[in-house]
RONU-144429 format. One record per residue (C-alpha): residue in three letters; x, z, y negated. Coordinates in steps of 0.5 Angstrom, whole numbers, plus 500, padded with zeros to 3 digits. Example, Ala and Ser with C-alpha at 12.3 -4.5 7.8 and 13.67 -1.06 7.14 Angstrom:
2
Ala525516509Ser527514502
% end
This chain:
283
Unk261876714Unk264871708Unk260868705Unk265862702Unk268859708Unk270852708Unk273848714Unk280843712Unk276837717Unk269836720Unk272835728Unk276839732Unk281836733Unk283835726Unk281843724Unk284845730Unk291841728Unk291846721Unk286852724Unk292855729Unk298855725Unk302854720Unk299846718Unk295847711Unk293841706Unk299842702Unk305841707Unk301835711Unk307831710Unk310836716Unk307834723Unk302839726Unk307840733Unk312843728Unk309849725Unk309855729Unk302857732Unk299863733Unk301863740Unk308863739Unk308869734Unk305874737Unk309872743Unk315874739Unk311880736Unk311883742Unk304881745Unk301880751Unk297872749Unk291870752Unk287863751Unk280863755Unk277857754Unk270855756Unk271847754Unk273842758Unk280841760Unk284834758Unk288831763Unk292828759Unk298833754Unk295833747Unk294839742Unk287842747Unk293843753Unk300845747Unk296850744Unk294853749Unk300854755Unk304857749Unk300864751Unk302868756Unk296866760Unk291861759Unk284860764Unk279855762Unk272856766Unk270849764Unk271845771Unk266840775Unk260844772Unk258845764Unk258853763Unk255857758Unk259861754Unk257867758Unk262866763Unk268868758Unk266874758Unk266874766Unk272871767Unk275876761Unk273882765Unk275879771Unk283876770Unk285878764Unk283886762Unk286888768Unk293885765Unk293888759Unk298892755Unk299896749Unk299890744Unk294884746Unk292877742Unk286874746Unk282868744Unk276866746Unk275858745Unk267857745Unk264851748Unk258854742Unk254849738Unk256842739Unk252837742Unk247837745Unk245843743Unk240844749Unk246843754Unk249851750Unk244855752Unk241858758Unk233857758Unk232865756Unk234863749Unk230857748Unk227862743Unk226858737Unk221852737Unk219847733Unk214851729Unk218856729Unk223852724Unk222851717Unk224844715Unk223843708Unk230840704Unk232836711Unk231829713Unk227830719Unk224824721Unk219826727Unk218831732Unk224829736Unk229831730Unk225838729Unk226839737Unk234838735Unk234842729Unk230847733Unk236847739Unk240848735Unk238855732Unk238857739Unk244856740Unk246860735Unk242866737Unk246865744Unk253865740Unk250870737Unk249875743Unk256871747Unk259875739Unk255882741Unk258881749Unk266881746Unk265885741Unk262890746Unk268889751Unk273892745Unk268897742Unk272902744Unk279899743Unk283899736Unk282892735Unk280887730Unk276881732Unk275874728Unk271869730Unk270863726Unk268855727Unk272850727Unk268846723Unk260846721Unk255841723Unk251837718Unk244836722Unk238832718Unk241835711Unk245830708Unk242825711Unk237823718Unk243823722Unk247830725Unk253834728Unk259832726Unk259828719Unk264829713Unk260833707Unk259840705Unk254843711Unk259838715Unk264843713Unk261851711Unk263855716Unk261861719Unk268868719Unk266874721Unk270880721Unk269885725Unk273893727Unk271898731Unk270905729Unk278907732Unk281901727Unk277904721Unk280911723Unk287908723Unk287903718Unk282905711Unk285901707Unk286895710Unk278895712Unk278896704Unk282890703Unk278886708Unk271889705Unk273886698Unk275879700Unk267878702Unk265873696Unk273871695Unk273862696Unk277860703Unk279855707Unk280857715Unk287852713Unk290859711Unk288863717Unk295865719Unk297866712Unk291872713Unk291874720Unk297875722Unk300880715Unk293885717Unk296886724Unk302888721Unk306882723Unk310879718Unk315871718Unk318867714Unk312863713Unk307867710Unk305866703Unk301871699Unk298867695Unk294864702Unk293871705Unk285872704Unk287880703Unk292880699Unk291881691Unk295876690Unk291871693Unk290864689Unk282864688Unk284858684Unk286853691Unk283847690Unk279846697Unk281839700Unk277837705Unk277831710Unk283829707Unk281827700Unk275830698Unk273837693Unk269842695Unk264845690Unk261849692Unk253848691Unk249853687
% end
């Protein structure tokens, strides 16, 4: 688990446009569409691609729909009817185990944890109430805000489980699995609003890496070179630049000084955040 993790952009749609591909805050003045994306790498690695996702489908062509007919296949499961996340795990058992090969990239796009919060978990996870929270720092105002704080952290403990589903799907496997937001939500803590908003909790991201047993076996030092990299100060912009040399797979594109696990990595980076602001992170 990394514990200074930021996000480029507090909305999807703008984190998304610098998460998936080679678009960072440095070479913004190039337009997203034209930097090569996950999907068209491990396409030319050699990969067989998959994209699951479970939040709604646009009807119109935009970044929601390119990004996702790169891959070999994509499936969404979010059709006339919400689904929690659950049914990822389904459709992947379903239509997408049965087709894999040797060298598999699968990315699964969580509906998660953005508003409601109420609608993202089923009432089995309603586990956390409002006497359950502690509120101290946060600008709740009455009992409805506490509910919503309260909805919130039982979304997470649903992620939660959904992150312990995948992870069993390949425990078994030499796989790697990242899971990472595209960006936070700021809830009662800079103000008496939440969700989505521009500040540092708008921003402060989870990134988790996880191994199995045989990637720990085949690979020690690169489980070492991830288990250093804990405390080191990132922006998921560089996502890329980390992923794709820790598989083994390098391009003309890559910069060491961005890759998360590699010595050279600039720890210095000034982390540009919504367009023109710095973070600091706070102590």
């Amino acid at each position: 688990m990394f514990r200074d993790t930021i996000a480029p952009f507090g909305w999807t749609d703008r984190a998304l446009k610098v998460l998936l591909n080679y678009s960072d805050v440095e070479n913004r003045s190039t337009p997203w569409y034209e930097q090569k994306s996950f999907g068209a790498v491990f396409n030319a690695a050699g990969y067989q691609t998959f994209w699951l996702d479970n939040q709604e489908r646009p009807v119109i062509t935009n970044l929601y729909t390119i990004y996702p007919t790169i891959f070999t296949a994509h499936l969404w499961t979010n059709f006339q009817i919400r689904q929690y996340d659950q049914v990822l795990i389904n459709a992947y058992k379903t239509h997408i185990q049965p087709q894999l090969k040797q060298h598999n990239f699968i990315l699964f796009h969580l509906y998660g944890n953005h508003i409601n919060y109420n609608e993202h978990f089923p009432p089995a996870y309603a586990k956390f109430h409002i006497k359950d929270i502690p509120y101290q720092g946060l600008h709740v105002q009455n009992d409805k805000d506490k509910q919503i704080v309260a909805d919130y952290v039982n979304s997470i403990y649903y992620t939660d489980h959904i992150l312990k589903e995948i992870f069993n799907l390949f425990k078994d496997k030499n796989a790697i699995i990242f899971y990472i937001s595209d960006h936070a939500q700021d809830n009662f803590e800079s103000s008496t609003t939440y969700a989505h908003r521009c500040s540092t909790y708008g921003v402060e991201i989870p990134f988790v890496v996880y191994v199995t047993d045989t990637f720990k076996q085949k690979y020690p030092q690169k489980v070492k070179q991830i288990a250093e990299a804990i405390n080191k100060p990132f922006m998921s912009d560089d996502l890329i630049h980390s992923l794709l040399p820790i598989v083994g797979i390098h391009t003309k594109d890559n910069l060491e000084s961005k890759n998360l696990f590699s010595p050279q990595f600039d720890i210095k980076r000034k982390r540009i955040y919504c367009g023109d602001r710095l973070y600091e992170k706070k102590p």
